[in-house]
Each structure stands twice: as structure tokens, then as C-alpha cells.
GUMARMI-192835 format. One line per 8 residues: number of its first residue (from 1); their letters; for each residue x, y, z negated of C-alpha. Coordinates in steps of 0.5 Angstrom, whole numbers. Each point is the difference from the previous one (the first is absolute). Layout:
// residues N
NUM) A) X,Y,Z; ... $
This chain:
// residues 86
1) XXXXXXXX) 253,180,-240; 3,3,-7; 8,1,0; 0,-4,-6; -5,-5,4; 6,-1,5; 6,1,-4; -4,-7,-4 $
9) XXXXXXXX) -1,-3,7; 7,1,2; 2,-4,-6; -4,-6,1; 2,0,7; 7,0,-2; 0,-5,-5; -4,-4,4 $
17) XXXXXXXX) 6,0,5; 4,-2,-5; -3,-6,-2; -1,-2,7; 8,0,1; 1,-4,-6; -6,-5,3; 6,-1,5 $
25) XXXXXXXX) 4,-1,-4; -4,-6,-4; -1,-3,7; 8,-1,1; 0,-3,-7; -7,-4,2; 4,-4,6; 5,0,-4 $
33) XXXXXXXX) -3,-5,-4; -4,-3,5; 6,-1,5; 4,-4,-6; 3,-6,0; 1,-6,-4; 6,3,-2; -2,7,-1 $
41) XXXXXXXX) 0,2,-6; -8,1,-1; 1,3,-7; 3,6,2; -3,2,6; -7,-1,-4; 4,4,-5; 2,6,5 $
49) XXXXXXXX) -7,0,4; -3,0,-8; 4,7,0; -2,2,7; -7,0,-2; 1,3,-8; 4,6,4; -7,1,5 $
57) XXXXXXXX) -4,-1,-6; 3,5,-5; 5,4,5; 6,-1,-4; 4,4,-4; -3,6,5; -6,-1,-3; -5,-1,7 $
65) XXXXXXXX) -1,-5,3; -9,-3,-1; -1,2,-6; 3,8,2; -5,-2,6; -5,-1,-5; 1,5,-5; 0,5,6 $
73) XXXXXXXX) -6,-3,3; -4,1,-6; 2,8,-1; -3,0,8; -6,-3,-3; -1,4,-5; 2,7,4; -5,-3,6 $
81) XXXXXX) -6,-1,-5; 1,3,-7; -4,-2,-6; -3,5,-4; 1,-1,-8; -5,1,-4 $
């Protein structure tokens, strides 16, 4: 395997790993809301779940989170099986 190969596989695992922590973090929100009573305030818990989510889906102010992971993964596919331009 490429050095190049590799360092690109690294970084997909290291994104991945950093959306599987945030996944955690969207379970504590989840129960949160499931675990809600009549007079929580459902609103705001859905609101920090709705954060928790955006913060996995986008990365936050980092910038990592899926949407690095799947930046990252198309520069590993593109490395693993490059495409000739004609």
C-alpha cells in the first residue's frame, strides 16, 4: 500500500471515529427525549438532540464530523481506484 493510500486511510478512520463519538453523544440526547415526561420541556430537549445530530452530521466549528468522513472516504476511493481522464 501507497503512503499516500495509507495516510488517506487513517484519516477516514479517524473521522469515522470521531462521528462514532458524536453518535454517543445523540444516544444521551435520544433517551433524554425518550425518557421525558409530561412536564419536561420536550421542546428543548428536541432542540439539543436536533444539535447533537447537526454537530455528527457537519463536525461543528471543527469541520469533521460525516460530512469530513465522507469527504475523506471519497479521496480514499479516488486513491484506490483513480479514474483516467481523457
Amino acid at each position: 500500500m501507497s503512503e499516500e493510500l495509507q495516510k488517506a486511510e487513517e484519516k477516514v478512520n479517524k473521522e469515522f471515529k470521531k462521528v462514532a463519538e458524536s453518535i454517543a453523544d445523540i444516544h444521551v440526547a435520544f433517551h433524554a427525549v425518550k425518557d421525558a415526561g409530561p412536564m419536561d420541556d420536550l421542546y428543548g430537549l428536541l432542540d439539543d438532540l436536533e444539535d447533537r445530530v447537526k454537530k455528527a452530521r457537519t463536525g461543528g466549528l471543527t469541520g469533521s464530523g460525516a460530512k469530513g468522513h465522507r469527504k475523506a472516504m471519497a479521496e480514499y476511493r479516488d486513491l484506490l481506484n483513480p479514474t483516467t481522464e481523457t
